[in-house]
N, C-alpha and C positions, 0 to 999 in steps of 0.2 A: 192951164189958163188961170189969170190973177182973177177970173169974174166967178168964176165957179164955187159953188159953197162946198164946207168942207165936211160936211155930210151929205150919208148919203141914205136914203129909206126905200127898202128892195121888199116888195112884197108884189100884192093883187089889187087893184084901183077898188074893185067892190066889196073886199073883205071888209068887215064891222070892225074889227080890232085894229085893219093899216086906217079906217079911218077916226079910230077916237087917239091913234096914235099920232096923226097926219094934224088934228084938230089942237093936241095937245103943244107940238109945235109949235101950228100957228099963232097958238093964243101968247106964247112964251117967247114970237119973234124970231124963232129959231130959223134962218136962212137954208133950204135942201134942197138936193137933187132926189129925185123920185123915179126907179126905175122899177118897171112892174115886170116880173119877169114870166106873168104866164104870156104876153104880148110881145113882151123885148127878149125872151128869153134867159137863160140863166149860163153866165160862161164857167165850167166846168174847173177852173183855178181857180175862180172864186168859192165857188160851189165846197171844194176841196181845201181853201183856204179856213173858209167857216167853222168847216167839219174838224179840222186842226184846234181852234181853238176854243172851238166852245164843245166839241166833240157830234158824232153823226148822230146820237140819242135824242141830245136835245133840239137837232135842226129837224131831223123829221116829223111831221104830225101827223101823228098815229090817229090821235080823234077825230080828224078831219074824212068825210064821204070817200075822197079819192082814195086814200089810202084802205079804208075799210071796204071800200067795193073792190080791191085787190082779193085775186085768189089763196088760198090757202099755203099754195107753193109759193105767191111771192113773199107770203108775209112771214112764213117761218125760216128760222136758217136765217137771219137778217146779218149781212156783215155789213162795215162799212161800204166794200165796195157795190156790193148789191143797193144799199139803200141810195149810194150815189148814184147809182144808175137808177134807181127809179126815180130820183127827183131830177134828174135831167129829162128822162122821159117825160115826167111829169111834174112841172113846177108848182104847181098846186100842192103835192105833199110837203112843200119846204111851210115849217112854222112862220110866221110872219106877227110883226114884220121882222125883218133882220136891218138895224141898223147900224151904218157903219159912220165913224169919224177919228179914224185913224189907232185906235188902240182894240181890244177886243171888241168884236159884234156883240151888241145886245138883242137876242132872239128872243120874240115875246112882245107884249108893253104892259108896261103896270107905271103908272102917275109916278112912283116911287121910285123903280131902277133908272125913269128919265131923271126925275129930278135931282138923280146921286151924279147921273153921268153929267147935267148941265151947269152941276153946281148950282 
């Protein structure tokens, strides 16, 4: 569709950081879509697509509640495909936000990584 913007920002509507990232946007005019994936979900190619490129280390958040209220057993022994599977379980462990526009996902936000990716 020619209306749709060509980013795109996947995280959690209440998180602090999708929103100083969502703000940083705004303030810069930046046109997006915004899919929240503990509501809309998270589709599992993508999910796997991310983990390709920026690798499974950096998408999961280890410091995040959800993941640290994880038992013992899920948290040791971590392979990729185990940690896919618990952030599909659980979209809440995926780091946020992950934003996409067309070349590698930037996981995180920091004023800085946007304003390299915005020019």
């Amino acid at each position: 569709m020619p209306n749709e913007p060509a980013v795109t920002i996947n995280g959690i509507k209440n998180c602090d950081t999708m929103k100083k990232a969502r703000a940083w946007l705004d303030a810069k005019g930046v046109a997006y879509a915004f899919h929240d994936y503990k509501t809309q979900g998270v589709d599992r190619a993508a999910l796997e697509g991310w983990a390709r490129q920026v690798g499974w280390e950096v998408l999961l958040n280890r410091a995040g509640t959800t993941f640290r209220k994880l038992s013992d057993a899920d948290k040791t022994g971590l392979t990729e495909a185990k940690a896919i599977a618990l952030m599909l379980a659980q979209p809440s462990m995926i780091k946020r936000p992950v934003l996409e526009m067309g070349g590698k996902p930037i996981v995180g936000f920091s004023p800085e990584s946007y304003a390299i990716a915005f020019g």
